[in-house]
N, C-alpha and C positions, 0 to 999 in steps of 0.2 A: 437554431436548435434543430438537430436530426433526430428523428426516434429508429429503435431495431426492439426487435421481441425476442427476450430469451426462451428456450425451451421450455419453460413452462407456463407462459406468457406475461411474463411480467414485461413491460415498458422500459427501455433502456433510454435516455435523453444522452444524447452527445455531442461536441460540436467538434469542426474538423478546422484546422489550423495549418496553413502550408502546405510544400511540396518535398518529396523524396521518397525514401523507403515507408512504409506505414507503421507507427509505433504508437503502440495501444499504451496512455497513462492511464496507470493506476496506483492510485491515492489511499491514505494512511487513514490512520483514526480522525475522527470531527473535520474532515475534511471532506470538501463536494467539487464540481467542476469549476461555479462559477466566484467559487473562494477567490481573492485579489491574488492572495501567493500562487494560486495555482493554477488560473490564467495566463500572469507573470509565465512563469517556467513553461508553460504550454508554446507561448509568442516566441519565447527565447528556443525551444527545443525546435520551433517550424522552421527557423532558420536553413537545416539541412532534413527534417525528418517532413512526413505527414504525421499528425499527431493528433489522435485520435484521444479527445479529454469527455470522459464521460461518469456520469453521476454513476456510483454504485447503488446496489439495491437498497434502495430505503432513505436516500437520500436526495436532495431536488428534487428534478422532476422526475426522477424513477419509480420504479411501483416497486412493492414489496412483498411479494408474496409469501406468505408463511408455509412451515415453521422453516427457519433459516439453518443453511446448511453451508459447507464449505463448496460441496458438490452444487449447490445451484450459483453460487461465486463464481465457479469453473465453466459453470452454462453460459453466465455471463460472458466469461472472455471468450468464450467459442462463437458468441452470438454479436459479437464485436470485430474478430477478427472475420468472420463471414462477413460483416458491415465494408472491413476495410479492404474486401478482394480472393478471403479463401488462406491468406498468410498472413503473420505479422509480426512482427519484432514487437519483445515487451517490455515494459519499465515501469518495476513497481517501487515503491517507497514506503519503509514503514510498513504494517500490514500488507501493504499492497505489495510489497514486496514476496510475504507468504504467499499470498495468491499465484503471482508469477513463479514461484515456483511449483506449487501447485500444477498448475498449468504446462509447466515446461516436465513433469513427469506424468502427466494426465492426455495430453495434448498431442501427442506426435508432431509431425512435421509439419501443421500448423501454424507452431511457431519455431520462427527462426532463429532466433538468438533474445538473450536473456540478460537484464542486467536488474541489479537488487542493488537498495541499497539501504543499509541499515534495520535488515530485518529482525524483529525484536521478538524474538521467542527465546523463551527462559534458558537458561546455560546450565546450571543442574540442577538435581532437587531441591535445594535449599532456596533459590530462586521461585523454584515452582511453588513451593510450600507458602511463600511469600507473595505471591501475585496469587495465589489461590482466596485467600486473605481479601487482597483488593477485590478483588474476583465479586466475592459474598457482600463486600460492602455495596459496591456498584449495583449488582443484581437488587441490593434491599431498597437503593435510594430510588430504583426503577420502577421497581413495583409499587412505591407509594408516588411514585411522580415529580418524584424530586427532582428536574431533570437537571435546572440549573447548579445543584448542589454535584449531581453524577456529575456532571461533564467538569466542572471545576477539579472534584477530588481525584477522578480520572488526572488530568494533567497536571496536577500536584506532583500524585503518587510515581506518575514514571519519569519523574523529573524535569520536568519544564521547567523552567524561572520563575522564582515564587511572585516576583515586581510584575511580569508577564500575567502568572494567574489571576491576581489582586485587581490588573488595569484590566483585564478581561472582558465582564460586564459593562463598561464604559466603549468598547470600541464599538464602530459600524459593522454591523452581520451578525451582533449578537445572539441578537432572535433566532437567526438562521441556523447558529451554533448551538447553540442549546436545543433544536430542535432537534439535531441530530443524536443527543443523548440516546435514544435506545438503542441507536447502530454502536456504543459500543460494548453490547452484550457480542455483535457480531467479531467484532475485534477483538476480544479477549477471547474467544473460541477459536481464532485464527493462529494465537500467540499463548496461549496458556502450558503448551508444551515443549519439550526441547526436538532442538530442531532434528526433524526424518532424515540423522545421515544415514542410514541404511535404504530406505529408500530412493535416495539422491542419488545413489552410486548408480543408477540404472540412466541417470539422464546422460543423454549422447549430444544435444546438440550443444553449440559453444552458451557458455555463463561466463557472465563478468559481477562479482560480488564486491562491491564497495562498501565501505565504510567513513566513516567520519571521524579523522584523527581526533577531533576535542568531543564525541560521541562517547556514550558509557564503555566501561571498558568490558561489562556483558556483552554489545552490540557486538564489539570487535571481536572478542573471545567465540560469539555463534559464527561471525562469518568466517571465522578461521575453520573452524569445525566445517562448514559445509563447502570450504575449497580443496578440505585435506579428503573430505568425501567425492566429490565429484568428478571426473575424470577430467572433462574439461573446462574446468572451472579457472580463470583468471581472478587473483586476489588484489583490490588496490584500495590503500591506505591515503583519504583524499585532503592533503595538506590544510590545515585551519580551519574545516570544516569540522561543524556541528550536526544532532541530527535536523535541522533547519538548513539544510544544502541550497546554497547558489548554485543558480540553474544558470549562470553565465563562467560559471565553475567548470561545473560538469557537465557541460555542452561539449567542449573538445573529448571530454575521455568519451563519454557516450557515440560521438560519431567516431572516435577511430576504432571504437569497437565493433556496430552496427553497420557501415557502410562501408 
């Protein structure tokens, strides 16, 4: 385990995986670096990248400094890619995917290229009005500490496999996952809105925005929205995937994006 300090000194834990260009992982909702899926894809991405897999704020071994902002998200990746050399290619997933673009309109030339995939922020109002909903439920089950109920009805609610949620509780890292519960106050503040194509239109460097053919058909509808926004946005449709992407999938598309 590496540590770096973001801007306002919170602890960043990360470990470094392989050799190539340096690409910064960042990771979705109830998800941490040393998650089994997302070591997996870490191993599998070093094959051609250096990959930079690090715990977000508030999760593992990170610190959390409050009150949480999207703005100190974005310190984080600035205080990461300083980690990885001053530049860095990004790949976010899921929330993490918001960030990286965040990041790719926050960030200048920093980073180099950008790829998302299945970024899940609402598609229009009626979406909104509906995750606003979830929204209130989560924040309630928070405040009274309910965390293993929050983190369940969370992945209920946005669609996970109900068989998945049910054998939940039963698997190894449970502890770890429900610990995570109050980061996703931070993920629904990421994705509560629909997505900044007005904003996106200023980003200049190359994006690659994926989705997941068997992924909601919201997911697809936002990343159509911010390919038809972006100037250099490349849009790809990733054959029998779900949003739970194989990272021996989407290894070739990523590198002949990135390298």
């Amino acid at each position: 385990m590496k540590t770096t300090q973001s801007k306002d000194g919170t602890t960043l834990a990360y470990d470094v995986y392989g050799n190539g260009p340096p690409l910064i992982y960042i990771t979705g909702a109830s998800c941490h670096r040393s998650f089994k899926p997302i070591v997996l894809d870490a191993k599998i991405f070093s094959s051609e990248f250096t990959v930079y897999n690090y715990d977000r704020r508030g999760r593992g071994d990170s610190g959390n400094t409050l009150p949480y902002s999207i703005e100190r998200e974005i310190d984080d990746i600035e205080a990461m890619i300083d980690a990885a050399g001053g530049k860095a290619h990004l790949y976010g997933h899921s929330s993490g995917a918001v960030i990286a673009l965040e990041a790719a309109i926050r960030l200048g030339n920093k980073v180099q290229k950008v790829t998302m995939y299945d970024a899940p922020y609402v598609r229009d109002e009626n979406e909104k009005a509906e995750y606003k909903q979830l929204s209130q439920k989560i924040h309630k089950l928070l405040e009274n500490e309910k965390n293993a109920e929050a983190m369940l009805t969370f992945l209920k609610e946005i669609g996970m496999p109900k068989l998945f949620v049910l054998l939940l509780p039963f698997f190894p890292g449970w502890r770890t996952t429900k610990a995570l519960a109050p980061t996703l106050a931070y993920d629904i503040t990421l994705t509560k809105d629909m997505p900044p194509v007005e904003r996106a239109t200023q980003i200049s460097i190359p994006m690659q925005i994926i989705v997941g053919e068997k992924s909601p058909a919201s997911i697809n509808d936002v990343g159509r929205q911010l390919t038809k926004a972006i100037p250099s946005a490349r849009f790809v449709q990733l054959a029998k995937q779900d949003h739970m992407v194989n990272g021996k999938k989407l290894l070739p598309i990523l590198s002949g994006f990135h390298k």
